[in-house]
N, C-alpha and C positions, 0 to 999 in steps of 0.2 A: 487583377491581383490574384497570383495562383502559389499558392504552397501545399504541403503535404500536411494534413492531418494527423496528429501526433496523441493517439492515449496514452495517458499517464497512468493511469490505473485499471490494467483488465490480467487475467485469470487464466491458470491454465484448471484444468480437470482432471485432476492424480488419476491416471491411468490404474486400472486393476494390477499392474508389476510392478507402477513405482517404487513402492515400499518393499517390495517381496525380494526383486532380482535384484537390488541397488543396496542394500541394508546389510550391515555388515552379518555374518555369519552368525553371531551370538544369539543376536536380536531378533530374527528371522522366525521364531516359532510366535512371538509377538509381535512382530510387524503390523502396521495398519493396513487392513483385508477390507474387500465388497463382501458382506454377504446376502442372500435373497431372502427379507423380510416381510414373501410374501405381500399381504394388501398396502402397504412402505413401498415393492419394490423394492432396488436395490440400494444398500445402506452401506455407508463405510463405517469398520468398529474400530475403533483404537482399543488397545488393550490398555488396562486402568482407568478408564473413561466409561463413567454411566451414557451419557449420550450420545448418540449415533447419528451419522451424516445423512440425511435425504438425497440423493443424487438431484431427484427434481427440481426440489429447492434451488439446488446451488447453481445448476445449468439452466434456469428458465429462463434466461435472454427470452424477449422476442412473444414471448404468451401472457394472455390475460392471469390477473392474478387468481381466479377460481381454480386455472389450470396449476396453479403453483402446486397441490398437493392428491396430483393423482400418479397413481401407481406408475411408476418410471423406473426403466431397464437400464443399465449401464448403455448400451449398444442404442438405445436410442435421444442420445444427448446429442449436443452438437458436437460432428468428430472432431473439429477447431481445436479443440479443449484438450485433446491430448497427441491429435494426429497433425504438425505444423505444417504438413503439404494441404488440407484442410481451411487451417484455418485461415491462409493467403485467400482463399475464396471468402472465406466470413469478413476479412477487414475490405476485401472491395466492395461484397456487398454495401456494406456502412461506410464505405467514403471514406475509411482509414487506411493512411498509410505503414503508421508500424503505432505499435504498442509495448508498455513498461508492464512486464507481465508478475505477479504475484503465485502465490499458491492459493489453494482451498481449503483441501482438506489441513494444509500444513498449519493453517491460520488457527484449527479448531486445538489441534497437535501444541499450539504456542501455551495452553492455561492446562498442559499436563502436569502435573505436579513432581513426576521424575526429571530431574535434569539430565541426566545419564540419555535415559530413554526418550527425550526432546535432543539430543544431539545424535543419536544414532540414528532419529528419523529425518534430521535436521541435511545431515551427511548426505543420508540417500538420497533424499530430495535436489539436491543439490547436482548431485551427479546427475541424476534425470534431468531437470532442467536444462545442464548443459549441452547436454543433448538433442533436445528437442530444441532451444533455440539456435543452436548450432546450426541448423539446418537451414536459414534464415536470418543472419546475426543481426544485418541493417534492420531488420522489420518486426524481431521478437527480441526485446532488451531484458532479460530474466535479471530478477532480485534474490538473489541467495539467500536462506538462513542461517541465524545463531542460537545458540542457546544460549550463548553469555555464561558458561556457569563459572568464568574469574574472565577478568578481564584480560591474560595475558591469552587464556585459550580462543577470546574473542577475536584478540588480534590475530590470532595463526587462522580462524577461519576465516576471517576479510583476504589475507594473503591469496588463502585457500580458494574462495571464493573468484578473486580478479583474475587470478592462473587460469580456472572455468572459461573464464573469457565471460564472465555476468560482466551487469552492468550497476547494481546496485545493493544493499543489503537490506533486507527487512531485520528491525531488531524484536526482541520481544519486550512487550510492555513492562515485564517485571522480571529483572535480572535476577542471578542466586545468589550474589551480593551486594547490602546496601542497595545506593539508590542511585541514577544518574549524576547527579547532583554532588555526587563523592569525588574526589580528587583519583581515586584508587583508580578511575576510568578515564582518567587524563590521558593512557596510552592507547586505550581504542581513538578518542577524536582526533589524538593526533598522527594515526596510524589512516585512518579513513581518507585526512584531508593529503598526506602522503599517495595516496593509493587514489585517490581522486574518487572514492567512492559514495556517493550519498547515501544517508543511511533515514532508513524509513521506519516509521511507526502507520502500520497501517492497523485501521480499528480490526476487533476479533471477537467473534459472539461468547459471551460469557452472560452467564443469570449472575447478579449479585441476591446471594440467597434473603441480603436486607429490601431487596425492591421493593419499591409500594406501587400499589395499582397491578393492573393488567401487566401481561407479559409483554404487549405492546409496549407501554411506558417502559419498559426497558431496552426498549431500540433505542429511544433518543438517549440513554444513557453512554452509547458507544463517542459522542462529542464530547463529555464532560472529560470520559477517561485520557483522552489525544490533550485535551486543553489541560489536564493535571501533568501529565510528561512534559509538554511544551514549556508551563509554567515551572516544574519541576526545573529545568538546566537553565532556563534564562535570570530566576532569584537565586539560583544558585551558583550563577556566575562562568557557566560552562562558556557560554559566549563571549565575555571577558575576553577568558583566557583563551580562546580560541576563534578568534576573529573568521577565519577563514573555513570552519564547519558549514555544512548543510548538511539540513536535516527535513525532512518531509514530513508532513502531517497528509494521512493518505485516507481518505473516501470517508473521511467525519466531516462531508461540506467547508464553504469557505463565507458563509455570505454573514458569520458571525465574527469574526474577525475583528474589524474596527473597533466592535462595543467594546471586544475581551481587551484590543491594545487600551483602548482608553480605561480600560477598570484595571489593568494591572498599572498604568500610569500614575490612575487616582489611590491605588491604595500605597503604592511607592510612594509618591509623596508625602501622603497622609500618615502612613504606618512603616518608614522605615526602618526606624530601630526594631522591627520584627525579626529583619534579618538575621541568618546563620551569624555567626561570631567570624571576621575575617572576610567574609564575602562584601566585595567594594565595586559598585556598578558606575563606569565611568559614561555611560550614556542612560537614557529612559529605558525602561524594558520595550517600550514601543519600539525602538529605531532595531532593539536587538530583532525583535518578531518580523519588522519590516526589510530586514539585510538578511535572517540564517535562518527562518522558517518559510516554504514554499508547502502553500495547501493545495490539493486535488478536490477536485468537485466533478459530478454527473451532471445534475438537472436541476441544478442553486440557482435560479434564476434571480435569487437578491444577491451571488458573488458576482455576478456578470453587471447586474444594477447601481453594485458599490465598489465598482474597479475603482473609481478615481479615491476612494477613500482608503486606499491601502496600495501597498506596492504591487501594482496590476504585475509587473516582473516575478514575480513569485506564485504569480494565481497558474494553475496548472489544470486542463478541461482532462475527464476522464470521460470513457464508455461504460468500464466494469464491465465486460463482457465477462465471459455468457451468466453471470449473477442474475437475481430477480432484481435487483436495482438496476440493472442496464439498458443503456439506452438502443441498444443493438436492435434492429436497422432499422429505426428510427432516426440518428445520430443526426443527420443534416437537416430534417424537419425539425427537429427540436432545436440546434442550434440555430439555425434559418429566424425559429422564434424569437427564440430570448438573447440574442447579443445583437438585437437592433439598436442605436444607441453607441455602441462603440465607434471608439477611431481604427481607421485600417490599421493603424499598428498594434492598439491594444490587439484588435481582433488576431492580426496574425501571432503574435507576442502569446495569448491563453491558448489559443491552439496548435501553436505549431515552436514557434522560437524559444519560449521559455524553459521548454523541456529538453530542446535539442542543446537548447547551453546546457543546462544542468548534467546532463548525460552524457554529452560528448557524441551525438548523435550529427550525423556526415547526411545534412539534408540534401544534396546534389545526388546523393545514390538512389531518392525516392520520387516515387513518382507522383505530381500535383495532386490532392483530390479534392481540394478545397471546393467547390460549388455553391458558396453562400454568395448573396449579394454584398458587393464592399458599400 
């Protein structure tokens, strides 16, 4: 049993030009720069933004976590990350065949509080992406930005985006109008599923200045935010009315899934006159979670455990390269471990077939790298 190994969720590395050469003219004295901070190493600043990127951080693929926070140069990350003749080498190493690629710094750039200035960075990004997976199309699937800030401008960047020749959109968590859930964006899901574009919600480090506990304790807070959006469109009817949407939930794990179908089940039944006024759900919210959301997962060894309790068709394996959550090149030893248990279809299905439907991904152009035991 041989197929190609498929991430759904890995990363490029904003280049030190990204933002400088690509950004429109206005923008360009405030673009997001590297600067050298010194015992940091090298930091990426946004302008309007108190906090600053660690390059180390974001690129430690591959090193133990103590190494997570020594001084690191731009020039010494993995060049994968923003040189794609590069990173063909990085996904042999790890037994991948292509990857659904995200931003980094862009993710930070998404809880800017300028909307203006999240689309001119939004832009540029975009253009560079196109580029770098250009080089590569079958084996680097790049996810364009929005800023969302009306939904009609949403829709001229999906347009914008699929011209790119991307393959998907990352949305941001929190539009400049309203809320998913509003009718007012009935023309982006039906713009997307025209355009055949998946549209992603991938999690994004934000402090909630209410956190309790440790700074830690607000890592696991990045699951609840995905499961409020998810929750957000499906009690709100987005599915309903739009049958034929997909939408990803990207690297907030998948091995909680069941419990949330079955609580949003029990509270539907239990509490549904809570409902908006007009909003009429002709199936469970489960079957909706089950048919139009597709989760990404690393190293969830209870999503691989609880495939049969959920629609394994929708479970999506990621690497998250070069992230400090990634599995990079570890990939086949870790898998090798935890999807013992599986059926060969499940197994091909979370690694390799789920994502190639989803994406429209032409698996005859790639080359096997599967090496698990079936």
């Amino acid at each position: 049993m041989t197929f190609p190994i498929i991430s759904a969720d890995s990363h490029i590395t904003e280049a030190p030009n990204t933002y400088l050469d690509y950004i429109d003219a206005k923008w360009r004295d405030k673009a997001p720069h590297i600067v050298d901070a010194g015992e940091r190493g090298d930091v990426y600043v946004i302008d309007g933004m108190k906090s600053t990127i660690s390059m180390g951080l974001v690129a430690a693929a591959g090193k133990k976590p103590e190494e997570f926070a020594q001084r690191t140069k731009f020039d010494d990350l993995h060049r994968g990350g923003w040189d794609p003749e590069a990173r063909m080498a990085d996904q042999d190493t790890d037994g991948v065949s292509a990857e659904v690629v995200y931003p980094t710094v862009g993710m930070v750039v998404t809880n800017h509080p300028d909307f203006e200035y999240k689309k001119a960075c939004f832009d540029a990004y975009n253009r560079w992406l196109a580029e770098y997976c250009g080089a590569h199309p079958d084996r680097l699937l790049g996810c364009g930005q929005t800023a969302m800030r009306t939904p009609q401008e949403g829709v001229a960047d999906m347009h914008a985006i699929k011209a790119a020749g991307l393959r998907g959109v990352m949305m941001p968590n929190v539009p400049a109008l309203e809320d998913y859930d509003s009718e007012t964006y009935n023309p982006v899901w039906e713009a997307a599923i025209e355009l055949g574009l998946p549209l992603s919600f991938h999690i994004v480090p934000a402090r909630d200045p209410n956190q309790r506990g440790s700074r830690l304790n607000g890592f696991l807070g990045v699951i609840r935010f995905n499961q409020d959006i998810i929750g957000t469109m499906i009690f709100g009817g987005v599915f309903e009315r739009y049958p034929a949407l997909r939408v990803v939930c990207v690297e907030a794990d998948a091995g909680w899934v069941p419990h949330y179908m079955y609580r949003m089940d029990h509270g539907y039944e239990r509490h549904r006159n809570w409902m908006d006024p007009g909003v009429q759900l002709s199936k469970m919210p489960s079957e909706y979670f089950s048919e139009n959301i597709y989760t990404t997962f690393q190293d969830d060894h209870v999503a691989f455990r609880s495939a049969d309790q959920m629609n394994w068709r929708r479970l999506l394996w990621a690497s998250d390269f070069p992230h400090s959550d990634s599995t990079w090149p570890w990939s086949q030893d870790v898998l090798t471990e935890q999807t013992e248990g599986l059926s060969a279809e499940q197994l091909e299905g979370i690694l390799s077939g789920n994502v190639a439907e989803l994406y429209g991904i032409d698996r005859e152009t790639l080359v096997p790298t599967h090496r698990l035991a079936s």
